[in-house]
BASE-294370 format. One record per atom (N, C-alpha, C): x, y, z; residue number from 1; atom name. Coordinates in steps of 0.001 Angstrom, whole numbers. Atoms other than C-alpha are relative to their C-alpha. Layout:
BEGIN
+---------+---------+---------+-----+-------+
:      c1 :      c2 :      c3 : num : atome :
+---------+---------+---------+-----+-------+
:       X :       Y :       Z : NUM :    CA :
...
+---------+---------+---------+-----+-------+
END
This chain:
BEGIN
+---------+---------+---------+-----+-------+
:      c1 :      c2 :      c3 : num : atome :
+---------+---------+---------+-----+-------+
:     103 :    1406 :     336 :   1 :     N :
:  131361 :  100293 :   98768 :   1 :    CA :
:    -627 :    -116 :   -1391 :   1 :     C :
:     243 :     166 :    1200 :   2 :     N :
:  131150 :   99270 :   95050 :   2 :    CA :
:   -1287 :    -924 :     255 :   2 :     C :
:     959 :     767 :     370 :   3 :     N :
:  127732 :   97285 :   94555 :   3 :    CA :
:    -441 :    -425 :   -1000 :   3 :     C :
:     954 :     752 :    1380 :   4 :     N :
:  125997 :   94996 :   92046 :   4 :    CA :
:    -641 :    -499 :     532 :   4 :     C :
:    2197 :     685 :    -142 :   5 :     N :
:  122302 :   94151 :   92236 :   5 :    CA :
:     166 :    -662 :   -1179 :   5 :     C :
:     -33 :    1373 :    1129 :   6 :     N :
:  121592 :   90913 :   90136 :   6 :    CA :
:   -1273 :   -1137 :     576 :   6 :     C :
:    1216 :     514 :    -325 :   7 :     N :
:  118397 :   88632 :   89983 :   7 :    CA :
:    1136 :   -1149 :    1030 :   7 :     C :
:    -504 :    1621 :    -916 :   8 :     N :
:  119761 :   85381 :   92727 :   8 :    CA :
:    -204 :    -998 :    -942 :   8 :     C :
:    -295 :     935 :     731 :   9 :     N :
:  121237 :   82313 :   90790 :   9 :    CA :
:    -387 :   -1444 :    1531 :   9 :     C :
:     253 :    1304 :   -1124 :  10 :     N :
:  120293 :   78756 :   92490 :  10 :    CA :
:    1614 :    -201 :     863 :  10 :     C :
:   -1183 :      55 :    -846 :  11 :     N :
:  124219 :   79115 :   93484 :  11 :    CA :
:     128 :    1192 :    1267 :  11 :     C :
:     300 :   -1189 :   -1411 :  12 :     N :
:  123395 :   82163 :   96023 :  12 :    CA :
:    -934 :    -537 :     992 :  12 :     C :
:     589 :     758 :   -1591 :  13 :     N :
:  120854 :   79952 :   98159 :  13 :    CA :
:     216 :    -263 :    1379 :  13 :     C :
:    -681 :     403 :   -1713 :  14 :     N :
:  123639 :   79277 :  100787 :  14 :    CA :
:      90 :    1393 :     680 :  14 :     C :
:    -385 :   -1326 :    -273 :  15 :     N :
:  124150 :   83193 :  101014 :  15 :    CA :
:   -1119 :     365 :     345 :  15 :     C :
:     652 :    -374 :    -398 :  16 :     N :
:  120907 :   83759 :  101141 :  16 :    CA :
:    -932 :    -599 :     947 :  16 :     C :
:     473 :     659 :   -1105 :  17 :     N :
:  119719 :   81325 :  103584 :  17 :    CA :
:     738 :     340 :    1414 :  17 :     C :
:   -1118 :    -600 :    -664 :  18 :     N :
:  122726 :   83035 :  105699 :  18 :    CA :
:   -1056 :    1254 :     518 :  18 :     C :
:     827 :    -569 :    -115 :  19 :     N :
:  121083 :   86170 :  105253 :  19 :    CA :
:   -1335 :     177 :     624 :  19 :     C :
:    1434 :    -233 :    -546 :  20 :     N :
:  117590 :   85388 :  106098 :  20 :    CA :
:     122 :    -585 :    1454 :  20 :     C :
:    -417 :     314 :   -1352 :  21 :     N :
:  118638 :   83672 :  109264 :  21 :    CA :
:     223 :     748 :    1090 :  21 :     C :
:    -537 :    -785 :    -873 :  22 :     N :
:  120528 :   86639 :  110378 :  22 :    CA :
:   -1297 :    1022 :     272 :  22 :     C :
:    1389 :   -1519 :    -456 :  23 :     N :
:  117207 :   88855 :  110104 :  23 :    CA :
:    -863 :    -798 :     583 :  23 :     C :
:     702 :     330 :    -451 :  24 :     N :
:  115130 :   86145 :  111208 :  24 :    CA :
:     751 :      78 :    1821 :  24 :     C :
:    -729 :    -391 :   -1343 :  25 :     N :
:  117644 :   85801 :  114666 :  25 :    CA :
:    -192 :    1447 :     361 :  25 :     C :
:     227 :   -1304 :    -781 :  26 :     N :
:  117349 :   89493 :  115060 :  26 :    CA :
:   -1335 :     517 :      -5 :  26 :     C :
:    1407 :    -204 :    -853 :  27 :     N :
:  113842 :   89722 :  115086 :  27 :    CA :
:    -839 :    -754 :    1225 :  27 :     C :
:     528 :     556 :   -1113 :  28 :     N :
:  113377 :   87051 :  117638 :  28 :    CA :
:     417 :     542 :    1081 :  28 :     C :
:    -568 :    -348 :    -981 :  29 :     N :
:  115598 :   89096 :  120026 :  29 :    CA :
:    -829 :    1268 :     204 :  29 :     C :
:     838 :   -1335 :     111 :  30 :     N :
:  113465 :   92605 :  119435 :  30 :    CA :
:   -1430 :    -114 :     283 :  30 :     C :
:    1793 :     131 :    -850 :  31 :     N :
:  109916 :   90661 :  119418 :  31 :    CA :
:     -63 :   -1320 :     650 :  31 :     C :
:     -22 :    1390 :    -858 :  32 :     N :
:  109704 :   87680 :  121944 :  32 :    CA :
:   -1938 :    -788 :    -850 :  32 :     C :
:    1390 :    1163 :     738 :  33 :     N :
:  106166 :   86435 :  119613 :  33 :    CA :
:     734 :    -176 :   -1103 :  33 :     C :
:   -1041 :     554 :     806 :  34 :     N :
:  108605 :   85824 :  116978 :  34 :    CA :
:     251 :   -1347 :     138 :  34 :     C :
:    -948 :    1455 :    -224 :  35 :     N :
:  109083 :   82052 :  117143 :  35 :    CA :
:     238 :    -321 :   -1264 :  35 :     C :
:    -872 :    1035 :    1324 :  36 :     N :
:  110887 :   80249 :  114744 :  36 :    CA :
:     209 :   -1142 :      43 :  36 :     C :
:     -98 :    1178 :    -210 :  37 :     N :
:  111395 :   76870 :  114483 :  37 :    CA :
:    1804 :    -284 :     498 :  37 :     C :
:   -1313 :     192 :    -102 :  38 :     N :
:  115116 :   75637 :  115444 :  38 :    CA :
:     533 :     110 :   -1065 :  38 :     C :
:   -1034 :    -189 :     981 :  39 :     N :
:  117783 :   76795 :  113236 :  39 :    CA :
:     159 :    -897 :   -1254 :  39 :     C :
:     188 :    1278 :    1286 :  40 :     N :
:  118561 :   73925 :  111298 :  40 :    CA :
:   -1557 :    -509 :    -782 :  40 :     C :
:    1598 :    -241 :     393 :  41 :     N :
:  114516 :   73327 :  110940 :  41 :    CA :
:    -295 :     885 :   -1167 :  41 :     C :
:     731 :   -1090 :     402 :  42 :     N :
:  113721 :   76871 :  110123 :  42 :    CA :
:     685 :     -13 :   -1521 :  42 :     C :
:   -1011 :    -449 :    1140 :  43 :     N :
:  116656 :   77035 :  107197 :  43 :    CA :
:    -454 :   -1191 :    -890 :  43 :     C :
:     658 :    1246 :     756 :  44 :     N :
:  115347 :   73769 :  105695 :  44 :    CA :
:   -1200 :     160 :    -386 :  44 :     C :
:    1123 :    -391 :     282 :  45 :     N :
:  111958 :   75068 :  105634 :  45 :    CA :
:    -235 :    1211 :   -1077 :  45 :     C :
:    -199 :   -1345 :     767 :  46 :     N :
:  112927 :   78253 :  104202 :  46 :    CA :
:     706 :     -24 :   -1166 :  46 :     C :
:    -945 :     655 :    1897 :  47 :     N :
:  115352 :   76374 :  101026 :  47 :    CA :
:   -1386 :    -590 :     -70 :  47 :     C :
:     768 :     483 :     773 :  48 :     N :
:  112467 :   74801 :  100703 :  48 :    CA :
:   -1357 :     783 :    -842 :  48 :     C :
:     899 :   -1233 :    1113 :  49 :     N :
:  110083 :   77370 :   99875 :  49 :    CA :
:     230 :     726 :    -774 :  49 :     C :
:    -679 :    -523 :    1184 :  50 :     N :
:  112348 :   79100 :   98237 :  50 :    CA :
:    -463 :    -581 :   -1593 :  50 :     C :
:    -118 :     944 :     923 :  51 :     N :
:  112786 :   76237 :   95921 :  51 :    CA :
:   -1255 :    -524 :    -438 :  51 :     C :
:    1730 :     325 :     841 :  52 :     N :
:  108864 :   75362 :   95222 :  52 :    CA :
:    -769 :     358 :    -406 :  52 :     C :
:    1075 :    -814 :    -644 :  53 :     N :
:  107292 :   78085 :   96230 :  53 :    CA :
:     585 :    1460 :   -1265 :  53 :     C :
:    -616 :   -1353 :    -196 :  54 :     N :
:  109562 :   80988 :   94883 :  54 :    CA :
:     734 :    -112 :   -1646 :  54 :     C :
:    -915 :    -532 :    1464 :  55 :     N :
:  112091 :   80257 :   92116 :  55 :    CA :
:    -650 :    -220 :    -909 :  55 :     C :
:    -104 :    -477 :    1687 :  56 :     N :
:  112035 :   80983 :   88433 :  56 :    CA :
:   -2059 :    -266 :     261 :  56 :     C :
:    1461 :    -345 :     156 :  57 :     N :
:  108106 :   81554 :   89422 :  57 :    CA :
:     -82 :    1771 :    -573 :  57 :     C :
:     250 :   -1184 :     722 :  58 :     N :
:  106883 :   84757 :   87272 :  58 :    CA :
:     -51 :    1408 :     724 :  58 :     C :
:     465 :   -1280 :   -1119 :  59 :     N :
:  105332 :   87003 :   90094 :  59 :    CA :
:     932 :      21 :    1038 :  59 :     C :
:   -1679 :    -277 :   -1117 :  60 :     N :
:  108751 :   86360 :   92309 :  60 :    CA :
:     925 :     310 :    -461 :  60 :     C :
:   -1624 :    -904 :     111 :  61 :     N :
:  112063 :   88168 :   92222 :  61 :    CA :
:     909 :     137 :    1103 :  61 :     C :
:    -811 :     579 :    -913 :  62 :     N :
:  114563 :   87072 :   94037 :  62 :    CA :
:    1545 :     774 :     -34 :  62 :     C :
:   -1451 :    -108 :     569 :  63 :     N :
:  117885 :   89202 :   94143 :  63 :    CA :
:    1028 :     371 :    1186 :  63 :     C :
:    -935 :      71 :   -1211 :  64 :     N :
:  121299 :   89583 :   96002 :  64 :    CA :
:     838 :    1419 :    -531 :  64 :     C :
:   -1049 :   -1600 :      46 :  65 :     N :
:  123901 :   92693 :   96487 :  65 :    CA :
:    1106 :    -797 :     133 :  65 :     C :
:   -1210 :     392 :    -395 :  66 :     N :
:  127104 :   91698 :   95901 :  66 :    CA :
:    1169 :    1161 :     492 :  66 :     C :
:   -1166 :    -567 :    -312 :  67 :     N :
:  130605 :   93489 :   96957 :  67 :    CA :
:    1202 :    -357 :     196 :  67 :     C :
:    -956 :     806 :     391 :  68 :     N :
:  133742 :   92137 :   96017 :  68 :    CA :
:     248 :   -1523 :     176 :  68 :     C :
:     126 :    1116 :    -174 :  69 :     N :
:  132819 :   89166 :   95043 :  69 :    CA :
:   -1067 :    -957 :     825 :  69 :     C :
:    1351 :     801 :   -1284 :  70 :     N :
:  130345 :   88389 :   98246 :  70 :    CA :
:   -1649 :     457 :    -159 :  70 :     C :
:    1105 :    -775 :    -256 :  71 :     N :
:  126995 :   88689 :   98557 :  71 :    CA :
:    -259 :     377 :    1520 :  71 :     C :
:    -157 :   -1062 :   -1432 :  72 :     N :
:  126022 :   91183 :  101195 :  72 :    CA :
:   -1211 :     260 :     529 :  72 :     C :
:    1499 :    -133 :     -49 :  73 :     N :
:  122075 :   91643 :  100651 :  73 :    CA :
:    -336 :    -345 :    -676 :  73 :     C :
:     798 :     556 :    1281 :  74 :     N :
:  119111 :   90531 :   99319 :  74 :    CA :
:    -994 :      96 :     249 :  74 :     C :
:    1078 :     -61 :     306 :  75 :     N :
:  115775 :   90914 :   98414 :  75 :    CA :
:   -1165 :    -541 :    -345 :  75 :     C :
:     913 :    1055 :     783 :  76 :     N :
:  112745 :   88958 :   97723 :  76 :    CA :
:   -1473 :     843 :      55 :  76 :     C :
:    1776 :    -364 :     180 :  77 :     N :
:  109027 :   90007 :   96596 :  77 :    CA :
:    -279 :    -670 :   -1215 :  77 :     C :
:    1056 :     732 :     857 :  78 :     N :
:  106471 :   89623 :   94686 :  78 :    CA :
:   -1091 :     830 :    -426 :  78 :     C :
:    1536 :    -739 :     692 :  79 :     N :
:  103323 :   90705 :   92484 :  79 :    CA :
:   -1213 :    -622 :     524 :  79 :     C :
:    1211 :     429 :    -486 :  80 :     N :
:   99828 :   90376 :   93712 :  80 :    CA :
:    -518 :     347 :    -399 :  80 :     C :
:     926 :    -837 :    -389 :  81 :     N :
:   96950 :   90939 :   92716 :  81 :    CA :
:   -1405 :     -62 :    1020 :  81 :     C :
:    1158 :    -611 :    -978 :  82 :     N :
:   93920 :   92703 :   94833 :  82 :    CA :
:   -1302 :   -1055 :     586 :  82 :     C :
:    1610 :     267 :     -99 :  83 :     N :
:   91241 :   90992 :   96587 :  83 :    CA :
:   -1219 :     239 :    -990 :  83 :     C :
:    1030 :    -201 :     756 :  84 :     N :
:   88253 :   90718 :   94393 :  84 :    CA :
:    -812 :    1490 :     211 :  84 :     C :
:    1025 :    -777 :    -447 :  85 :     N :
:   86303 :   93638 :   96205 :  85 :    CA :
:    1431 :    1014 :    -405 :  85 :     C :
:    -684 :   -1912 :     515 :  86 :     N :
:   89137 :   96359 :   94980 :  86 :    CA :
:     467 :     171 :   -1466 :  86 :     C :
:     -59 :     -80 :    1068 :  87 :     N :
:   89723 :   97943 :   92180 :  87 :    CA :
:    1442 :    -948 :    -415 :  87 :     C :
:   -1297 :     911 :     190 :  88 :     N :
:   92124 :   95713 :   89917 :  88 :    CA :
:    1258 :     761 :     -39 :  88 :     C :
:   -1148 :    -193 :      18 :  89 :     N :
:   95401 :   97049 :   90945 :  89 :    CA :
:    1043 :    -652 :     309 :  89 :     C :
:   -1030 :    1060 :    -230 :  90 :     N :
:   98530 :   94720 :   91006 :  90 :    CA :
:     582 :    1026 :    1194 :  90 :     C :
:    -956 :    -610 :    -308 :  91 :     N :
:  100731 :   95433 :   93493 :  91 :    CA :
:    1577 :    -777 :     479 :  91 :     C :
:   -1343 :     549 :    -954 :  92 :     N :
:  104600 :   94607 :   95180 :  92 :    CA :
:    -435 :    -127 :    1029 :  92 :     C :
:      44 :    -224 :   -1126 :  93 :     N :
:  105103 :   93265 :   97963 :  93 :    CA :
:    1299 :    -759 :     367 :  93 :     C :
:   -1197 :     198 :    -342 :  94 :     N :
:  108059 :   92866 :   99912 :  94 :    CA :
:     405 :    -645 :     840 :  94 :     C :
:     185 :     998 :   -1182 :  95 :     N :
:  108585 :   89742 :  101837 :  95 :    CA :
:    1070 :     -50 :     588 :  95 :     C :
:   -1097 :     346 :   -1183 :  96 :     N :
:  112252 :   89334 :  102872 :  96 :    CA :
:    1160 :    1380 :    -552 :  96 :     C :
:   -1261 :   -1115 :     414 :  97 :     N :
:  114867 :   92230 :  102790 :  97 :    CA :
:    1264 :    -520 :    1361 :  97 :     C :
:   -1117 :     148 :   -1392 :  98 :     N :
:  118427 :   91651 :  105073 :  98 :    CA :
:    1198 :     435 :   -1026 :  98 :     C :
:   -1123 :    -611 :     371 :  99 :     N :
:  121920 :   93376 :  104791 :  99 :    CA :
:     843 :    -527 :    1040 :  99 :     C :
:   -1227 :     -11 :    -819 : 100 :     N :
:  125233 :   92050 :  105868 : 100 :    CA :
:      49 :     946 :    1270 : 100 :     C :
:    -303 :   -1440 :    -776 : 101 :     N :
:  125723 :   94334 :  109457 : 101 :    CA :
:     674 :     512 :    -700 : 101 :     C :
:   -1474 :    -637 :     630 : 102 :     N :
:  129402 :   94917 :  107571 : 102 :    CA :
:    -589 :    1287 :    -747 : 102 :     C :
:    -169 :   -1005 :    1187 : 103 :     N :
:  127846 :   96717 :  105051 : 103 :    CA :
:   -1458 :     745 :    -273 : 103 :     C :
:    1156 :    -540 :    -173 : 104 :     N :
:  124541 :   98261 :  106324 : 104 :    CA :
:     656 :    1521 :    -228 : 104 :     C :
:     192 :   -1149 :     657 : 105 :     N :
:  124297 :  101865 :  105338 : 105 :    CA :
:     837 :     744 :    -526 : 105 :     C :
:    -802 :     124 :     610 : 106 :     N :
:  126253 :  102034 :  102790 : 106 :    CA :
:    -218 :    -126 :   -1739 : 106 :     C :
:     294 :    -248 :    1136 : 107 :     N :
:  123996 :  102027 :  100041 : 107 :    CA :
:   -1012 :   -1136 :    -693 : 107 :     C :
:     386 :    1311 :    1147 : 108 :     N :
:  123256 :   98285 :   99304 : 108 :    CA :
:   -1854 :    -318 :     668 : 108 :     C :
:    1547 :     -62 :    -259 : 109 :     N :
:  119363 :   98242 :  100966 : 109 :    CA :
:    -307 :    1071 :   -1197 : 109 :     C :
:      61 :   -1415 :     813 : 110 :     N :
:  118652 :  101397 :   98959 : 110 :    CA :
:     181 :    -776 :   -1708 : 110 :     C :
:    -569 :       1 :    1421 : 111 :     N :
:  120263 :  100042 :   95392 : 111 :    CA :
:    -711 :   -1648 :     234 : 111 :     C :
:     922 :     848 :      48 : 112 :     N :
:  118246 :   96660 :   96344 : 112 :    CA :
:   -1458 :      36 :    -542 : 112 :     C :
:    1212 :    -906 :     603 : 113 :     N :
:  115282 :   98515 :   96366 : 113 :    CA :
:    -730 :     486 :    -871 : 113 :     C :
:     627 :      35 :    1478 : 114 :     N :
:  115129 :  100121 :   93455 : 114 :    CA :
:     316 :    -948 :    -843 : 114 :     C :
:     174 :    1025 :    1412 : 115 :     N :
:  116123 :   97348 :   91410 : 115 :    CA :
:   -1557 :    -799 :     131 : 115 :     C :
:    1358 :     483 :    -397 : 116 :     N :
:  112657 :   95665 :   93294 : 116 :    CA :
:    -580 :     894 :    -493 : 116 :     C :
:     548 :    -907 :     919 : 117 :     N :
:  111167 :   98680 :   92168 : 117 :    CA :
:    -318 :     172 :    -962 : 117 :     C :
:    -404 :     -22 :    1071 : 118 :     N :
:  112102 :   98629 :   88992 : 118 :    CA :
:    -824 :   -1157 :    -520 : 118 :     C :
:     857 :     651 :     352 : 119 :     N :
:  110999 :   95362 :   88466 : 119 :    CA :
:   -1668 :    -102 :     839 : 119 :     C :
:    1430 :     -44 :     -12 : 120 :     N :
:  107637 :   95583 :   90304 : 120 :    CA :
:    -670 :     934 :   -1326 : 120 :     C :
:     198 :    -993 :    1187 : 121 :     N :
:  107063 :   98490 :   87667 : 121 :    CA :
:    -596 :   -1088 :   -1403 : 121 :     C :
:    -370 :    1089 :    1231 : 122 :     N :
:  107999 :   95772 :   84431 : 122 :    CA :
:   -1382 :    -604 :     549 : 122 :     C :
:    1531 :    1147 :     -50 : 123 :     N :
:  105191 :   93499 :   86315 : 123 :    CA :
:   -1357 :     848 :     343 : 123 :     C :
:    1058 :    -585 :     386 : 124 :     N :
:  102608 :   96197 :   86100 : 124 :    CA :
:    -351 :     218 :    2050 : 124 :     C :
:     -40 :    -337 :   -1161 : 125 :     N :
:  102436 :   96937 :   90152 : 125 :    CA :
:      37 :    1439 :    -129 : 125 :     C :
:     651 :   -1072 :     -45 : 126 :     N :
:  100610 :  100197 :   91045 : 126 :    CA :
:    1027 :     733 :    1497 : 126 :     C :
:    -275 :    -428 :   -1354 : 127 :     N :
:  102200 :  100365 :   94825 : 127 :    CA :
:     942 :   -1163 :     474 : 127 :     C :
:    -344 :    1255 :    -845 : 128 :     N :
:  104007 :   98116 :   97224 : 128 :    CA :
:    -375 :     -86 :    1192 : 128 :     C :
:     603 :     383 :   -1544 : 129 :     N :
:  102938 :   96589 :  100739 : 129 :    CA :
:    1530 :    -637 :     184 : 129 :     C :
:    -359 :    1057 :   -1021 : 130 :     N :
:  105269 :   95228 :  103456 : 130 :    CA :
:    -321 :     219 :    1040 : 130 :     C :
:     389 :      26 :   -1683 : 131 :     N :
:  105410 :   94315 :  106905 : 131 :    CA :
:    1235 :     304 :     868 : 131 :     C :
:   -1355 :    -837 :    -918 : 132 :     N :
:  107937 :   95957 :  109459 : 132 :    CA :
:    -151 :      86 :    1537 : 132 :     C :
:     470 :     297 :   -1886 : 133 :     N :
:  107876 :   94856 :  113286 : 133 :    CA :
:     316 :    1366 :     685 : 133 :     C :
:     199 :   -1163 :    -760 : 134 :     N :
:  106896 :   97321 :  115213 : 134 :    CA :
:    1063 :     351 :    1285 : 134 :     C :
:   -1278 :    -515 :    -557 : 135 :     N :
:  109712 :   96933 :  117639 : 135 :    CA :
:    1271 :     194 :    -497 : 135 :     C :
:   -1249 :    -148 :     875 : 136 :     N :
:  112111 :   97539 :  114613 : 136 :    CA :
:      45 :    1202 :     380 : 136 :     C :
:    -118 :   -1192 :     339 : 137 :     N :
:  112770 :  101143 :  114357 : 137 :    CA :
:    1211 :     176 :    -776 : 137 :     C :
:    -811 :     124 :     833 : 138 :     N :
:  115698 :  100339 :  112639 : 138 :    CA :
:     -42 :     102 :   -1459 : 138 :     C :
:     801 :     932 :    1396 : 139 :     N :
:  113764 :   98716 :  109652 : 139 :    CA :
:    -754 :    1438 :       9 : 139 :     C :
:     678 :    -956 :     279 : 140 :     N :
:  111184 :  101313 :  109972 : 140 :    CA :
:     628 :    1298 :    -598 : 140 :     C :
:    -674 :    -728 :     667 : 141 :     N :
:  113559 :  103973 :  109500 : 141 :    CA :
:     298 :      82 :   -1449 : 141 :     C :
:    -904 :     424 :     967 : 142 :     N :
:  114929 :  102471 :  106876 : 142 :    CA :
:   -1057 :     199 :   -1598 : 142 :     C :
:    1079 :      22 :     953 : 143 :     N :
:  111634 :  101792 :  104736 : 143 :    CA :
:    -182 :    1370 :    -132 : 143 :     C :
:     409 :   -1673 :     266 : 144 :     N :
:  110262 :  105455 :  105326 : 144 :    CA :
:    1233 :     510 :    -305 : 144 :     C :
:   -1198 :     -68 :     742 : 145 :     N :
:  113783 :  106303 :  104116 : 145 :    CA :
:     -65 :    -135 :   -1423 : 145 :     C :
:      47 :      69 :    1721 : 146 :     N :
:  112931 :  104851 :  100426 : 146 :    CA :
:   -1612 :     124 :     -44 : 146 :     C :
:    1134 :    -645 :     491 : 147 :     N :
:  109784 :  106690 :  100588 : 147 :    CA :
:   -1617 :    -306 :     668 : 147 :     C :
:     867 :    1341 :    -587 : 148 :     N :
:  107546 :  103731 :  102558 : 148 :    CA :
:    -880 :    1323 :     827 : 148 :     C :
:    1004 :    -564 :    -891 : 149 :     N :
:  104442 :  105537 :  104714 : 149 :    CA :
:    -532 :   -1361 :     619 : 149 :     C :
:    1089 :     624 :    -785 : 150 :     N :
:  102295 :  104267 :  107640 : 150 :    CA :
:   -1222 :    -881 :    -949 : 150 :     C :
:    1150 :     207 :     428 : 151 :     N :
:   99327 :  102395 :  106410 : 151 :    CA :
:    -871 :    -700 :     623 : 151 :     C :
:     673 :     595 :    -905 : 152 :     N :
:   98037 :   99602 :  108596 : 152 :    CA :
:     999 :    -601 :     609 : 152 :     C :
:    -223 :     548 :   -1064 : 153 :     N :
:   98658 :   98170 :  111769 : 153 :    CA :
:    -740 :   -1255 :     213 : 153 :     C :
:     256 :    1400 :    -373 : 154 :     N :
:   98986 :   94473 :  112585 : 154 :    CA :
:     -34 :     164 :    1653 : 154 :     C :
:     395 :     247 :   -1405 : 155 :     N :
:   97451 :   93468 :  115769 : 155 :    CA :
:     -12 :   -1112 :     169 : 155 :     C :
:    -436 :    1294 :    -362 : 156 :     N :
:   97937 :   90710 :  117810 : 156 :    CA :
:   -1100 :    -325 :     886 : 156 :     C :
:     781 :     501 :    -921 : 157 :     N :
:   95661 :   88600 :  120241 : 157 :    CA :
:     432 :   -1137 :     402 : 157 :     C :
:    -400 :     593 :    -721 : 158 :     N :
:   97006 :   86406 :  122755 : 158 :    CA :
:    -860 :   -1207 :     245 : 158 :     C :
:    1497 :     876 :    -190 : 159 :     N :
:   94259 :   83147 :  122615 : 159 :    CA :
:     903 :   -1097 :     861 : 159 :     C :
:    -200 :     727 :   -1468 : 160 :     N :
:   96402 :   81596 :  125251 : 160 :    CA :
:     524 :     231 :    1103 : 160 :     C :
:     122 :    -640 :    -629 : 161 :     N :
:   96440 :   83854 :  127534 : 161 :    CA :
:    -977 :    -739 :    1327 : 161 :     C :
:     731 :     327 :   -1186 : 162 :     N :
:   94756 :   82658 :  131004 : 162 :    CA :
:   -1282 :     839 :     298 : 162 :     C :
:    1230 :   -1131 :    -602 : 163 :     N :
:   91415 :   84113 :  132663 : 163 :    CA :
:    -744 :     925 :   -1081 : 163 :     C :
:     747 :    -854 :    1070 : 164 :     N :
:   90197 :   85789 :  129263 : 164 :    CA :
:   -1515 :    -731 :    -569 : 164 :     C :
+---------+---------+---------+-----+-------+
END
């Protein structure tokens, strides 16, 4: 599969609101604490942050995989820097990744990647952080695949839970 990585134009929004849908739906089926708001909701919420929160902002990077013509994947992060109490190191971090099924391993996660890479680099980023549900193993694979290690574990606490 031929690919092109390219920053996301305000005309890829519908593709990538497509996209994030389809990864948000498949993580509600893998982790049942996953809620989402209703479809229509959640996708309105999510153009909208895009759009306030996200575009043509400095420390965001927003990009899509195309393949004849379509987009297929896409990418979004960002630069941070450190809590006050660590040394000043910027880093990436990697908030939304999703791939067409069609055209999962095949190259275009991977050639996403490093272009995120690439530019975290340009914005002076030492490392990157994300987050990867623990009942993925899919995802997990996938990350430790472009190099990703263990580091911390998100924990959960149930505060409405009965009898506690």
């Amino acid at each position: 599969m031929q690919v092109t990585v390219r920053p996301a134009t305000k005309a890829d929004v519908p593709a990538i609101l497509d996209l994030w849908w389809e990864s948000m739906d498949f993580h509600t089926r893998v982790e049942p604490r996953f809620h989402l708001l209703p479809r229509s909701e959640a996708k309105e919420a999510w153009e909208k942050h895009l759009r306030e929160d996200v575009w043509d902002k400095d420390d965001w990077c927003v990009l899509v995989a195309e393949a004849d013509g379509h987009v297929v994947g896409m990418m979004i992060g960002s630069v941070r820097d450190p809590y006050p109490v660590y040394k000043p190191e910027r880093h990436g971090s990697v908030s939304n990744a999703s791939v067409l099924p069609d055209a999962r391993r095949s190259g275009v996660g991977r050639a996403l990647f490093n272009a995120l890479k690439a530019w975290f680099r340009e914005k002076g980023a030492g490392y990157i952080q994300l987050n990867v549900a623990h009942n993925n193993p899919v995802s997990q694979a996938f990350w430790r695949a472009m190099g990703c290690t263990d580091y911390m574990d998100q924990m959960w606490c149930d505060l409405a839970v009965e009898g506690e």
